[in-house]
C-alpha positions as MATLAB code, in Angstrom:
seq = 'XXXXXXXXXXXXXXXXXXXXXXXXXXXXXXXXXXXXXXXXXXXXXXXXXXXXXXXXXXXXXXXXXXXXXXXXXXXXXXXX';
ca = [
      15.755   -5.845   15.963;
      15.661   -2.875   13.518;
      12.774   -0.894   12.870;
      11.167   -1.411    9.492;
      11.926    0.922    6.573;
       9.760    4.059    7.459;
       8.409    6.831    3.955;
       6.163    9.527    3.816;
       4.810    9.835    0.551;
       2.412   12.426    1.593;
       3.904   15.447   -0.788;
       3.056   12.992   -4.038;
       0.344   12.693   -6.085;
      -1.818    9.379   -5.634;
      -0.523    7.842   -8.668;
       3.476    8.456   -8.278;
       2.135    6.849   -4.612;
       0.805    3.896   -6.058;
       4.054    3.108   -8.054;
       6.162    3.539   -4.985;
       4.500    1.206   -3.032;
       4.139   -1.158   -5.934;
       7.777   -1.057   -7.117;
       8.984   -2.397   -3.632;
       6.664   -4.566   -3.644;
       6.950   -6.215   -6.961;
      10.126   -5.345   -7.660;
      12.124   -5.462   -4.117;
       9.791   -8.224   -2.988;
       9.033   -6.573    0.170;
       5.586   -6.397    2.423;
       4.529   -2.340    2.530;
       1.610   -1.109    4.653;
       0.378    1.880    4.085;
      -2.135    4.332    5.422;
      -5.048    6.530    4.075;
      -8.005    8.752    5.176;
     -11.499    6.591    5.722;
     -13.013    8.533    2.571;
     -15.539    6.317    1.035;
     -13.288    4.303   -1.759;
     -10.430    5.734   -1.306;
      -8.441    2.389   -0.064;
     -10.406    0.323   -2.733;
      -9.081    3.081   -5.428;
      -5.529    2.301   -4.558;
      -6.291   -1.656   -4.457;
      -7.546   -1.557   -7.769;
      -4.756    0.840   -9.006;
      -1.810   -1.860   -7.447;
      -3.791   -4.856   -8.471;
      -4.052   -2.865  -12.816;
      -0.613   -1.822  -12.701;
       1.171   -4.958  -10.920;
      -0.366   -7.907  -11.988;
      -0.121  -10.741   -9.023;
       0.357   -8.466   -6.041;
      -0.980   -9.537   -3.173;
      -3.522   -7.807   -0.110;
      -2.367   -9.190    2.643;
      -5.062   -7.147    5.156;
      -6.984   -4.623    5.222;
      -8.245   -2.406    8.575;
      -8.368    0.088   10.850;
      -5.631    2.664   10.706;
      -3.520    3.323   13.295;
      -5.046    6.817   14.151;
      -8.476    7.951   13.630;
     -10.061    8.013   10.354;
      -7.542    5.732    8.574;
      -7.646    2.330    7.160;
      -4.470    0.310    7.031;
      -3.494   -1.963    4.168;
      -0.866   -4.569    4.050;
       0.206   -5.765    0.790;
       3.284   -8.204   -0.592;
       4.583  -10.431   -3.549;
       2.932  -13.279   -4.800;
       3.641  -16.398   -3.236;
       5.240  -18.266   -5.775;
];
């Protein structure tokens, strides 16, 4: 079993992050999790960016991040 596609899109801004994760999502129809800091909002911020800018993506879950501090969020295609 491979290991799943692996980037760090720490070095860009929050919106050029927001449109990666979205266009391989949307476009390449493919699951992405991604990870930020705890900061009050700051994973709601990016789920209301994906959800304005690509229309019918879907959160799959939302958590605890893998370290400290972090929330986790899983999000995919619609289901169509």
């Amino acid at each position: 079993m491979s290991n799943p596609p692996y980037v760090d899109l720490g070095d860009f801004g929050e919106n050029e992050r927001i449109e990666t994760i979205g266009h391989q999502v949307m476009v390449h129809q493919q699951t992405v999790g991604f990870i930020v800091e705890d900061d009050p909002g700051k994973a709601d911020r990016y789920i209301t960016k994906l959800e304005k800018k690509f229309p019918g993506i879907r959160i799959i879950s939302r958590g605890r991040g893998p370290v400290g501090h972090t929330v986790l969020v899983k999000v995919g295609p619609p289901l169509n």
